[in-house]
C-alpha positions in Angstrom: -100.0 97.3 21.6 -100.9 94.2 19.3 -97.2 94.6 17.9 -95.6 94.5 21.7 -97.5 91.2 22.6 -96.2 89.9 19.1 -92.4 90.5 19.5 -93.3 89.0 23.2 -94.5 86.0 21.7 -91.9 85.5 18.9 -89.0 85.9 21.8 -90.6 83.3 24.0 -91.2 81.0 20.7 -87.9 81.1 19.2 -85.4 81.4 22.5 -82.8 78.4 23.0 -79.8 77.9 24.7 -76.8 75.3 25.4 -75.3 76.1 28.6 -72.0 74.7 30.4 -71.6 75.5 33.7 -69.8 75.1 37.0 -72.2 76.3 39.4 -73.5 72.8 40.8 -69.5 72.7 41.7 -69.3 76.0 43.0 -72.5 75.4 45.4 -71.9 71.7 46.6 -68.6 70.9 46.0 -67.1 67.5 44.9 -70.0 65.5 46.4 -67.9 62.3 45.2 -65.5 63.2 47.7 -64.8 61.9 51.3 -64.5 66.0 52.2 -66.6 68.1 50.0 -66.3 71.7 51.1 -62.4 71.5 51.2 -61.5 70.0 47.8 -59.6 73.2 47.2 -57.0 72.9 49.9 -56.0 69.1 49.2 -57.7 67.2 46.8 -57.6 62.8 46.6 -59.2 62.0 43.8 -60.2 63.5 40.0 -61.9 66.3 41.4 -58.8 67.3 41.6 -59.4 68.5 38.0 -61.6 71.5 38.4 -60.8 72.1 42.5 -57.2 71.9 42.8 -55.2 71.1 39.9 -51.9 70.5 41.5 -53.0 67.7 43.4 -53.1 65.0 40.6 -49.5 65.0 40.5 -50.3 63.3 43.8 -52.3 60.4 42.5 -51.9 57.1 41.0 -53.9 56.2 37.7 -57.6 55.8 38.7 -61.5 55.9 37.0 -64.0 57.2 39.3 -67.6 57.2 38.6 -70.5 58.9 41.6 -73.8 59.6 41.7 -75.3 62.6 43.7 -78.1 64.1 45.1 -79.4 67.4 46.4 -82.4 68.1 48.3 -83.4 71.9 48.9 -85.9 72.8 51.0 -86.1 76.4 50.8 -88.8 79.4 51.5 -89.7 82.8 51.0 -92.4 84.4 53.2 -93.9 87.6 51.5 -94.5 90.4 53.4 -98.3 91.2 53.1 -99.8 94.0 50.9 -100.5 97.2 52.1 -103.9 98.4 51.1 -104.2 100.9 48.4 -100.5 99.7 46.1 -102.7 97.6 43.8 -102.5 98.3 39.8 -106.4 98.8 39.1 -108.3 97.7 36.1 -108.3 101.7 35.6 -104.6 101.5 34.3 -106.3 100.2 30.5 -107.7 103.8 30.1 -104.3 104.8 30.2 -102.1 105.6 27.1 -99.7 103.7 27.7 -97.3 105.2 25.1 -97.3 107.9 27.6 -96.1 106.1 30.5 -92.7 106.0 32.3 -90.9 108.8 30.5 -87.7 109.1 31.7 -87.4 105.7 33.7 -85.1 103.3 32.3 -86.7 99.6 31.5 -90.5 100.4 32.0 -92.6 98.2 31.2 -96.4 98.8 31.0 -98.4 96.4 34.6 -101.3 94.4 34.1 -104.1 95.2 36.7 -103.1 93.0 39.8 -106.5 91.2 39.6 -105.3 89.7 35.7 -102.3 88.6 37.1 -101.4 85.1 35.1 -99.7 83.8 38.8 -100.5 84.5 42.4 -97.9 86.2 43.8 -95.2 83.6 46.0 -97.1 80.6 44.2 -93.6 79.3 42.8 -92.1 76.2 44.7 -88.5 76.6 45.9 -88.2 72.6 47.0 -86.5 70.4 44.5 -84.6 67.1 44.1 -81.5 67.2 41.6 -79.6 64.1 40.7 -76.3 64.8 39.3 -73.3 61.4 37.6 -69.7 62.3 38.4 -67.4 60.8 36.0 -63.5 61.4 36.6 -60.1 59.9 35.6 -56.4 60.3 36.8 -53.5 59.4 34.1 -49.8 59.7 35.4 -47.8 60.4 31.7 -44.0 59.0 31.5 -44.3 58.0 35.2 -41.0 55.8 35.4 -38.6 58.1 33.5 -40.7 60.9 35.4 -39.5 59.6 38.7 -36.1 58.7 38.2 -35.7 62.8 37.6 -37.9 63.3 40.7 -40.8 64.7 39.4 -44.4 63.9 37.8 -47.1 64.6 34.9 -50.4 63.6 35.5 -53.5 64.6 33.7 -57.2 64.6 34.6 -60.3 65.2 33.3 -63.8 65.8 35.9 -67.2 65.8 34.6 -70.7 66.5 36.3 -73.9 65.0 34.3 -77.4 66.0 35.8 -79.9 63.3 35.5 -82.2 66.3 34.4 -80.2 66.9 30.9 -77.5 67.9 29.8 -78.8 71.3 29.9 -81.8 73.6 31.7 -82.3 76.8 31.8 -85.2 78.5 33.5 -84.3 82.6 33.7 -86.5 85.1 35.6 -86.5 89.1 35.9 -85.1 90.3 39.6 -87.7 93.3 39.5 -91.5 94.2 38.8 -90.7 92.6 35.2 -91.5 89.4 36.6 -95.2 89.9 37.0 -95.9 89.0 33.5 -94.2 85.5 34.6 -94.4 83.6 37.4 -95.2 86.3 40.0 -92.6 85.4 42.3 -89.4 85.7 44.0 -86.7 83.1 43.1 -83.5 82.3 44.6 -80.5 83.6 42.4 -78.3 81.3 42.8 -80.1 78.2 42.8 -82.4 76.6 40.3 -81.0 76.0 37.3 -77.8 76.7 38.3 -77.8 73.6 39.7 -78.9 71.6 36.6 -75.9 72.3 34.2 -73.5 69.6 32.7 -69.7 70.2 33.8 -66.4 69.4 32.6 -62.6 70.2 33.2 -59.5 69.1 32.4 -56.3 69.7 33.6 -52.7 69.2 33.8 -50.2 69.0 37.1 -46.5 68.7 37.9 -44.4 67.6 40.2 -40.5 69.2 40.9 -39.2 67.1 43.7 -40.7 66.7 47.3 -41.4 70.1 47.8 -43.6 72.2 45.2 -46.0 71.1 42.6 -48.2 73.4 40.0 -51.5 72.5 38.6 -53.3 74.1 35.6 -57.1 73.5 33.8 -59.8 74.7 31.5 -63.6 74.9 32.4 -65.8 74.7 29.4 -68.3 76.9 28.4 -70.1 77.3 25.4 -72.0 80.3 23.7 -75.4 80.2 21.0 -75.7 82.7 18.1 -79.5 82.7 17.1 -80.8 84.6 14.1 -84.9 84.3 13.8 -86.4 85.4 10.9 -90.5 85.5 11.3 -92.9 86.4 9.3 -96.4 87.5 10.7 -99.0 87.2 7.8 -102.3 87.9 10.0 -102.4 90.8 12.8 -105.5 89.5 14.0 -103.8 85.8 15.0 -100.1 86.5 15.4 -99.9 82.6 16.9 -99.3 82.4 12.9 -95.5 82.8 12.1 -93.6 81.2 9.6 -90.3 81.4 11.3 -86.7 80.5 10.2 -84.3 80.3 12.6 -80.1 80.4 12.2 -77.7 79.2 15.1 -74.4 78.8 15.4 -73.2 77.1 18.7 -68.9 77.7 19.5 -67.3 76.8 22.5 -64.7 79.1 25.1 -62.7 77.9 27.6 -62.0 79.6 31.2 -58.5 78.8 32.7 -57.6 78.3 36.4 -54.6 77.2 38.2 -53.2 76.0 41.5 -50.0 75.6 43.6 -49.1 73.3 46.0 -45.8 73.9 47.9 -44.4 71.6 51.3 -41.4 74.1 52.5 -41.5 72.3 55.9 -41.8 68.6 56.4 -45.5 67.5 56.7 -46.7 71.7 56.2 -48.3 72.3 53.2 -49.6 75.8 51.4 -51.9 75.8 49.0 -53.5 78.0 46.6 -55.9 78.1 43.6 -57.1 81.2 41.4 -60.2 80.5 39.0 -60.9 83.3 36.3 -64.5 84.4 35.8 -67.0 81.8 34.2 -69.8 83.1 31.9 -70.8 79.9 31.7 -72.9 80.1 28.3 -74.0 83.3 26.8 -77.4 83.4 24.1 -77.6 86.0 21.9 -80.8 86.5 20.1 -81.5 88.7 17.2 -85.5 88.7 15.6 -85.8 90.1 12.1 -90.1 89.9 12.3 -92.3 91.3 8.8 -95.5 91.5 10.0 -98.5 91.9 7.1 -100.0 95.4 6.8 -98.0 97.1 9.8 -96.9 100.7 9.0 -93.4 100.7 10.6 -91.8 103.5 12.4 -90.2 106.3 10.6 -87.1 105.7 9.8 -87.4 102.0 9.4 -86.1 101.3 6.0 -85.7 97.6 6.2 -89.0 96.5 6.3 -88.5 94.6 9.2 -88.3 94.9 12.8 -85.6 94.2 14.8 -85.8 93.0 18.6 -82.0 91.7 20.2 -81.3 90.3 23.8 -78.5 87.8 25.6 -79.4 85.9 28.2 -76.6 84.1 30.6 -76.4 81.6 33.3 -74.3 80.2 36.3 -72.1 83.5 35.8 -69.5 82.8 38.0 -66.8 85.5 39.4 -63.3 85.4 39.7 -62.0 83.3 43.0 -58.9 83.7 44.8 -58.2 81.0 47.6 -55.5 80.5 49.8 -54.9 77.0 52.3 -52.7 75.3 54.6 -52.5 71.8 56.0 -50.5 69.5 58.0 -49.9 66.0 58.2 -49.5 64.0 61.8 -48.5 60.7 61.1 -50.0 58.3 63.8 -49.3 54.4 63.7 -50.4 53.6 60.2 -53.0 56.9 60.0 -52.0 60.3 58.8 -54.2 62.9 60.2 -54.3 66.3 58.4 -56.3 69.0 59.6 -56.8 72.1 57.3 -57.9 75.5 56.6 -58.8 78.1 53.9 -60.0 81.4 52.8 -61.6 82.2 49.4 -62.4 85.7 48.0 -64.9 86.0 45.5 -65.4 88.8 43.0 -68.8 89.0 43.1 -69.0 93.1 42.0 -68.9 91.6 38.5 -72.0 90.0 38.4 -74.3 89.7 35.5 -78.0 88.0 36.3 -79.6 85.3 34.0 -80.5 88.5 31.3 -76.6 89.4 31.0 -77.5 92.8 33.3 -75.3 94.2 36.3 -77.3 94.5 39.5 -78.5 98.2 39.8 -77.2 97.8 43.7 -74.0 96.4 43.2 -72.8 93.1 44.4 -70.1 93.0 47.2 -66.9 91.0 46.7 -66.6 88.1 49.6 -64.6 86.4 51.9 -65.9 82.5 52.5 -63.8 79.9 55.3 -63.6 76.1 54.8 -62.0 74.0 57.9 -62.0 70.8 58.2 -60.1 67.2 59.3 -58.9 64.3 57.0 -58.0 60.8 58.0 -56.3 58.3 55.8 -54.6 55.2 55.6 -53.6 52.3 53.1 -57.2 51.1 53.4 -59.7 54.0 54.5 -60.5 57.4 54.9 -62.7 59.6 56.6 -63.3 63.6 57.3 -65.2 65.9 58.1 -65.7 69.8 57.4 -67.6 72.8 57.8 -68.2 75.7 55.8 -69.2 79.6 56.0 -69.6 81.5 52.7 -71.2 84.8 53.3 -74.1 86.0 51.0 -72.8 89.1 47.9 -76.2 90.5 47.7 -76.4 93.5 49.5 -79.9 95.1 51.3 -82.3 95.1 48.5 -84.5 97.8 49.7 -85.1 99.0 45.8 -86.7 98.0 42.5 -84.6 94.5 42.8 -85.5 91.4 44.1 -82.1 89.2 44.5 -82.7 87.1 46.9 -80.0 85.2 48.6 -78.9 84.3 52.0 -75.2 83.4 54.2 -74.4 79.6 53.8 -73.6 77.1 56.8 -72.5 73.5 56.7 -70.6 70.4 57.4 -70.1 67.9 55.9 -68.8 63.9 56.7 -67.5 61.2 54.6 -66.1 57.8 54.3 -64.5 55.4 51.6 -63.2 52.1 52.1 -60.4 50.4 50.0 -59.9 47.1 48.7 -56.6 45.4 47.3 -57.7 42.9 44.3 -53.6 42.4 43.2 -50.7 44.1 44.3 -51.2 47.3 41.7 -54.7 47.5 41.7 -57.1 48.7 44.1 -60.7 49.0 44.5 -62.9 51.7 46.7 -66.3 52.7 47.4 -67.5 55.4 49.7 -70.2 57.9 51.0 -70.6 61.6 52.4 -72.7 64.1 53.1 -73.1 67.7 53.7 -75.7 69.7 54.9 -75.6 73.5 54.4 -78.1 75.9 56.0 -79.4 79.2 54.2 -79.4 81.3 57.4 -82.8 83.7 57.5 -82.6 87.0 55.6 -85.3 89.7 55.9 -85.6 92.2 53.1 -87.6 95.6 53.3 -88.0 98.0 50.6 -87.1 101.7 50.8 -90.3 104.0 50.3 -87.5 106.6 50.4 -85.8 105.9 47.7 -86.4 107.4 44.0 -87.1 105.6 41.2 -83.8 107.6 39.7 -82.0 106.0 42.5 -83.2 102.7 42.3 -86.3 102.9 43.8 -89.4 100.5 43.8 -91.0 101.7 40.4 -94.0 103.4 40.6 -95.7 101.1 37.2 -98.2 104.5 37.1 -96.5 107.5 37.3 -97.7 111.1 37.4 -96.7 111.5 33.6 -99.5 109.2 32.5 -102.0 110.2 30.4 -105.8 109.2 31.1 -108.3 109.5 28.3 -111.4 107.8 29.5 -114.3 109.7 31.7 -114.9 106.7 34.4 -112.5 108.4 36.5 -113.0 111.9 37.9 -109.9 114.4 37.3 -109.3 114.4 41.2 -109.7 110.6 41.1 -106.7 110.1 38.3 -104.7 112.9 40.0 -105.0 111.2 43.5 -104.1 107.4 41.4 -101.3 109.3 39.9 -99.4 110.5 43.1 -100.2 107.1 45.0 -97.3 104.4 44.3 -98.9 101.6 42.9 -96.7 98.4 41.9 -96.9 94.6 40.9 -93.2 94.4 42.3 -93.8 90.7 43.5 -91.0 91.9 46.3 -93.0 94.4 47.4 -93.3 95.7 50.5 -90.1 93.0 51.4 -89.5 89.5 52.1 -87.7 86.7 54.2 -85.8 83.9 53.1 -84.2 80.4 54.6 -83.4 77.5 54.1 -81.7 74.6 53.9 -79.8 71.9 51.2 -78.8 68.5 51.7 -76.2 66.7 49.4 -75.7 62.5 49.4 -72.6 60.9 47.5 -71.5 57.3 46.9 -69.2 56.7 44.6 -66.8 53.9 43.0 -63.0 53.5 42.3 -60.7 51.9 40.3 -56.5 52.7 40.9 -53.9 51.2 39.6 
């Protein structure tokens, strides 16, 4: 037991990460934008880097810097106890050596009453400032032209005011007791606090088709702790040397663009799968006067994990648009489908949900207006929640999305090449309510709520009468924090402003 709570310890001490991530991009869009949500079917600025590549053989040279800003206000009501599913103080006259034969991942419960957290205490609310830096370069533009075509480059970059990195994982079942006690959202929280950056490359072959291609970067962190444990009695005493090595991957995506009829566009843009940032620990611990196993000839222990975050699936979209030209305005309404792979999913400890995920189909819409000097939209959204009915031992919680958005920039001419604009939008998205309920039904082999005291634990104390610790054991008792269900709702608001330079 004393060695448990040690390798707990040491993996709590000596965890870091370095994380990339395109989640906050994912979830708000390009809040620097006039039109968020549809970035993807025509892009007019350097967001055009990471949304929809092939646009930037559209644009002139320009340097773009925004500042953003989400507010969520977000909830989850728990379904109150029923009476008699506490974990009683009785469960430390159990052996717990003896427990949970034959269920994959159990982990000994504390009694409910030594709980470190009330269960619901965490806060779901949060304020998230975010920089958006982004450039546009047009490369042999004049001898480009005179062929009738283009090469631009452009690079998009998201910096949280938080850091340049947060992580903050949780477990999705009755593992998260030992923690914060509480359901979180799973695509939220620090998913929204990671530093972004792509770069890509577009061309342009004549009036009528243009092709866009980028890299999202990601990075992964190797970490080797060596500890050494010289007093049982105090294990906060380690002497601990630690080895990481930090590389980098890159994630590819590309986009089309083709115009087959005058003023009708088609658009579409395929992103591969983003682990944005994978940690993979490995402890070596030698703890004083411990008799290991048998058959551990090393003299150490060994404990290895990976954690991940802002996992991000493979997405599939496909647009249209049209241009109306009227007086000195072109009006352009659009239109788009996404499909997400969201059956690949792996959570913040690199594990596939035990219910799996279901792939989805989200719709953007919305209505652009420009001219030489302004442009406004407007947009709406609908991207339908993966997680499916989690009536089991998991706790995702997640809801269907809602929103609209509106936006406008203004442009100024300071010479005849060089412009100057400034604008603001919002969007406002609503996590439409969710009710969860768990399954009583269901058996722990098939993903059932764990019963944290089954009927193969052993009781060796006499403060309980045999009928007493017969009666405990066929009872389900749990500290599942989703237990006996949920509901969830919500909503996030996003601001933008944001400053231009083209030339």
């Amino acid at each position: 037991m004393l060695l448990r709570k040690i390798l707990c310890l040491t993996f709590c001490l000596c965890f870091s990460s370095m994380l990339l991530a395109s989640s906050v991009l994912e979830l708000v869009g390009a809040q620097d934008s006039v039109h968020p949500f549809t970035s993807r079917i025509i892009s007019t600025g350097a967001e055009a880097a990471y949304f929809n590549p092939a646009d930037l053989a559209t644009l002139d040279d320009s340097f773009k810097i925004g500042f953003g800003m989400t507010i969520q206000n977000k909830s989850i009501k728990h379904a109150a106890r029923p009476e008699g599913h506490d974990v009683g103080s009785y469960i430390y006259d159990f052996d717990t050596d003896s427990m949970g034969s034959g269920i994959s991942g159990f982990n000994t419960p504390i009694a409910t009453e030594n709980l470190l957290n009330k269960r619901g205490s965490a806060d779901y609310d949060s304020f998230d400032g975010v920089i958006m830096l982004g450039a546009v370069k047009n490369i042999a533009r004049k001898s480009l032209e005179k062929l009738g075509g283009q090469l631009t480059a452009g690079i998009y970059a998201v910096l949280p005011f938080s850091g340049i990195q947060t992580q903050e994982p949780f477990f999705n079942d009755e593992r998260e007791q030992y923690f914060s006690n509480s359901l979180q959202f799973e695509l939220y929280g620090d998913r929204l606090k990671q530093f972004s950056v792509a770069a890509a490359l577009a061309g342009r072959f004549g009036h009528y088709f243009r092709i866009g291609a980028g890299l999202a970067i990601s990075t992964y962190t190797t970490t080797q702790n060596r500890v050494f444990v010289p007093k049982t009695s105090d294990p906060s005493q380690q002497l601990i040397n630690a080895k990481m090595k930090v590389g980098a991957s890159v994630m590819p995506y590309f986009s089309f663009v083709a115009n087959p009829v005058a003023g009708w566009h088609l658009t579409g843009t395929f992103h591969f799968p983003t682990n944005t940032g994978i940690v993979k620990l490995n402890n070596e611990m030698q703890v004083m006067n411990i008799e290991y196993e048998e058959g551990v000839k090393k003299g150490y222990l060994t404990a290895s994990s990976s954690m991940t975050a802002g996992y991000q699936p493979i997405k599939l979209s496909v647009g249209t648009y049209y241009d109306f030209k009227v007086k000195d305005y072109t009006l352009t309404p659009m239109a788009s489908f996404e499909w997400s792979r969201w059956s690949t999913y792996v959570n913040r400890h690199g594990e596939k949900p035990l219910d799996k995920w279901d792939d989805t189909f989200s719709a953007t819409a919305g209505l652009l207006m420009r001219h030489p000097e302004r442009r406004a939209a407007f947009g709406f959204n609908y991207v339908p929640s993966p997680v499916p009915a989690q009536t089991g031992r998991e706790n995702y919680v997640d809801n269907d999305r809602f929103g609209f958005s509106l936006g406008y920039h203004e442009y100024f001419s300071i010479t005849n090449e060089v412009k100057i604009g400034a604008g603001i939008s919002g969007a406002l998205q609503w996590l439409l309510s969710r009710t969860e309920k768990k399954d009583l039904k269901r058996t722990m082999k098939d993903g059932g709520v764990i019963d944290e005291i089954p009927e193969d634990a052993e009781y060796y104390s006499d403060k309980l009468s045999a009928d007493e610790v017969d009666t405990i054991k066929k009872e389900m008792q749990t500290n599942n924090p989703g237990f006996p269900g949920w509901t969830s709702k919500g909503f996030l608001l996003n601001i933008g402003i944001s400053a231009e330079v083209i030339w």
